[in-house]
N, C-alpha and C positions, 0 to 999 in steps of 0.2 A: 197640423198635428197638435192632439192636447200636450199642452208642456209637461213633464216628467216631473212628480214631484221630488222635493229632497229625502236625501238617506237619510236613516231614522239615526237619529245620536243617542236615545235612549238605551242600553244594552238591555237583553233579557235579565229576568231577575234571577238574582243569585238564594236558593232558599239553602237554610242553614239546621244542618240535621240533627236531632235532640228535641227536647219537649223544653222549649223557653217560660222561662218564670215570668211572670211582668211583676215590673217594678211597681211600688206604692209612688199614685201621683198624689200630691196637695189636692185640693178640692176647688175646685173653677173658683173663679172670683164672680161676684155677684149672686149665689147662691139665695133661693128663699127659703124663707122656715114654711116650708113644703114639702108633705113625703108621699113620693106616689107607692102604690101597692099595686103589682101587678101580678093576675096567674094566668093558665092558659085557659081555661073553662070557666064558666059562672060558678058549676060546682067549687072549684078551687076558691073564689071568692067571697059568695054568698056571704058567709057566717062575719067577714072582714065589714062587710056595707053594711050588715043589722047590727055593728057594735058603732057604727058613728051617728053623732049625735049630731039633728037637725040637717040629715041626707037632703041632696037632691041629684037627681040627672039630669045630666047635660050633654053634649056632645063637642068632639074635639075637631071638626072638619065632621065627616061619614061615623068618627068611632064612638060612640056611647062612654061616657062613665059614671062614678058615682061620687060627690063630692059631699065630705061632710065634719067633724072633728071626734079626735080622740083624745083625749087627756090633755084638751089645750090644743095640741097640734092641728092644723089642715092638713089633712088626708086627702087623698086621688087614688080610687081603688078602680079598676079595668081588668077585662078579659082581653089578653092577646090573641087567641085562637092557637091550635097547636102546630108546633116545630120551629124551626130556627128563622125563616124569612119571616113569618109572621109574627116571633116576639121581637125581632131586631126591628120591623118598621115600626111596630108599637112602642119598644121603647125609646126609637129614634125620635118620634114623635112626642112621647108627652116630657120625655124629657128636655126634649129641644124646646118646647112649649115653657113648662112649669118652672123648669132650670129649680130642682126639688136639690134639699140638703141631703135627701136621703132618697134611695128608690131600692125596691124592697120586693122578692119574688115569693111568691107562696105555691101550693100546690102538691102534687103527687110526684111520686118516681119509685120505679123499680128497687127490687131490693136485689143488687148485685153483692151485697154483702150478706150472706145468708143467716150470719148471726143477729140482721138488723129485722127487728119482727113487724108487723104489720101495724099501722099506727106510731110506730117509733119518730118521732122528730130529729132529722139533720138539721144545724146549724152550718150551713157551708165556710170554714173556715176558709175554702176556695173552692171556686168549678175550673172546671177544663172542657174541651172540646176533645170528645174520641174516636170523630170521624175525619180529623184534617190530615191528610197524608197521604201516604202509600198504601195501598193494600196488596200485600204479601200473598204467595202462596202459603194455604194453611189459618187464612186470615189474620195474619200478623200485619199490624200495620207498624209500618218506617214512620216515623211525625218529625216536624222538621216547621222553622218559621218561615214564614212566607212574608215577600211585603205588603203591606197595608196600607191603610190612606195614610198614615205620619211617614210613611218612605221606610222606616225600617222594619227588621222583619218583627211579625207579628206572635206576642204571645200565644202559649194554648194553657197557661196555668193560671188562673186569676185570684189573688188571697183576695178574700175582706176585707174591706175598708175596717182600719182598725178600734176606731168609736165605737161602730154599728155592732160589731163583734163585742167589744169589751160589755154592752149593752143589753147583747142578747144572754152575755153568761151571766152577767145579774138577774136577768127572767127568768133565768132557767132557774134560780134554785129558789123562786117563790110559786112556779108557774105549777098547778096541777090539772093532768091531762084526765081529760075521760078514760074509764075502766072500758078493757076490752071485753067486754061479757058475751061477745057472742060468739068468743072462740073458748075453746075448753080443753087447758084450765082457763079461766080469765084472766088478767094478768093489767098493770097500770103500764101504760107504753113508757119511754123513754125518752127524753130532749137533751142531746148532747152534739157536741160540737163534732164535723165530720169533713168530709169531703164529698161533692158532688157530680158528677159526668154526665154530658148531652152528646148526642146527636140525634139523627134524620130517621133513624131504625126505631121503629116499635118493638117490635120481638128480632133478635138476634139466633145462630147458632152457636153451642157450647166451647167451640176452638175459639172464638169469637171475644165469648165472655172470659175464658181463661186467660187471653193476651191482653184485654183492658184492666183485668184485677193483677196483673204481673207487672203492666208499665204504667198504671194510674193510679194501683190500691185504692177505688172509690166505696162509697160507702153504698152511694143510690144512682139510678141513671135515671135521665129524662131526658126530655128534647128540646127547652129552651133557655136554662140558664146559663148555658155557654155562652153564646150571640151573646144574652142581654149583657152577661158580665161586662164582654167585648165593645159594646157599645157603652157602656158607663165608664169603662177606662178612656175611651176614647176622648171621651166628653169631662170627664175628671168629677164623673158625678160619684159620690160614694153609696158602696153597691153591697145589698147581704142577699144570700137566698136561704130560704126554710122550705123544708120539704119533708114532708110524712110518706115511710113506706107502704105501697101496695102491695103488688103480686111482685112474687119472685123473677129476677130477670129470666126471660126464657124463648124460645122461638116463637112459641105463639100464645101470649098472652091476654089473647080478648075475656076470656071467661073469669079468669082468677082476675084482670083487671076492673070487670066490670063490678064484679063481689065483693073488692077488697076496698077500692080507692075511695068509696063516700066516707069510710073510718079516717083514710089514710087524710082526707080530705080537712074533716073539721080538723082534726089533730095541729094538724100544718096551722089550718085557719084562728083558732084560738090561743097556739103559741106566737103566733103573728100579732095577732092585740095584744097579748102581753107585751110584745114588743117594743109596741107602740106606747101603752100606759107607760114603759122604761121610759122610754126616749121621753114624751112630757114631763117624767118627773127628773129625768137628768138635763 
């Protein structure tokens, strides 16, 4: 008879109910003056790889990117592909790679904030995750820390590395965005400092979006700055995200996403290089 093995001495995990902050860690030791840029689409990229100077591609294992300088700096600008598994291996990846002083997300997301107009730039003062949890009837979800690879239980709120922040609110009051002229009235977007939410859902229902604007007040949604946040805390890499609003968050957003996001796109994209020209000049 095969021998029985031993009782398990691990106990089940204990998760702990509330929306947990994570705490600001120091930044790894051995850091390079290296900033990677990551979005989830080429679109969201593009306009970041034509502002560096003396580009080339390369690949990192299977993943394509694009290496080249901005304002002094070494840049690494890459498309993760979209939702949470696919920017968590990518930025597992070049950040476990580059080991960057800075890694830096660009791209699109919904406008859960209705008052945030189409082209407007979020500076993520923090992202959160707003699919970890319970789901309620009524679609309310219960959030609660769960453990993680450090053993304790794991954030779902993530601030800014606070440089990167202090850095982007310098961009922002030199930084001028493209006029929206193909909406009417036209109107100059906006780049301020906000809050940002991910998960796995493209279009949501309305009971939905009312319980993540009650217990997250976010500004925009999308589907992979949570993860990456998550991974660069892990890693003690310091982490911003920028994000220009598309289409309004809503159950089925293919059409208004498909019309809106190329605005919403460069927006993100050239407050992003402003970002960058900061950071060389600080």
């Amino acid at each position: 008879m095969p021998k029985s093995p031993p009782a398990l001495k691990a106990p089940p995990p204990l998760n702990v109910p509330g929306i947990p902050v994570a705490k600001l860690r120091r930044p790894a030791p051995g850091l390079r003056n290296v900033i990677v840029v990551l979005g989830a689409l080429p679109q969201e990229t593009e306009l970041v790889e034509r502002a560096l100077a003396g580009r080339r591609r390369k690949r990192l294992g299977a993943f394509p990117y694009t290496e080249g300088r901005i304002a002094g700096n070494r840049v690494i600008v890459a498309a993760t592909g979209i939702g949470k598994t696919c920017a968590s291996m990518i930025t597992m990846l070049f950040a476990g790679h580059f080991k960057p002083r800075a890694l830096l997300m660009t791209g699109t997301a919904s406008r859960i904030n209705p008052d945030v107009r189409n082209g407007d730039v979020i500076v993520g003062e923090s992202v959160c995750n707003h699919d970890f949890g319970s789901l309620l009837p009524g679609f309310k979800m219960e959030y609660f820390g769960a453990e993680g690879p450090l053993g304790a239980p794991m954030p779902i709120v993530y601030p800014a590395a606070p440089g990167l922040l202090a850095a982007a609110r310098k961009a922002i009051r030199t930084h001028v965005p493209e006029t929206a002229v193909q909406h009417d009235p036209s109107y100059v977007p906006l780049v301020r400092v906000g809050r940002i939410t991910s998960g796995d859902q493209f279009g949501i229902p309305s009971d939905r979006i009312a319980d993540i604007r009650l217990q997250l007040g976010p500004d925009l949604m999308e589907m992979e700055s949570g993860s990456t946040a998550e991974v660069c805390w892990c890693l003690a890499v310091p982490f911003l995200c920028i994000r220009g609003g598309s289409n309004l968050t809503q159950n089925s957003p293919e059409g208004d996403y498909r019309k809106l996001s190329p605005f919403a796109s460069r927006q993100a994209a050239l407050f992003t290089v402003s970002l960058l020209r900061e950071l060389g000049r600080s």
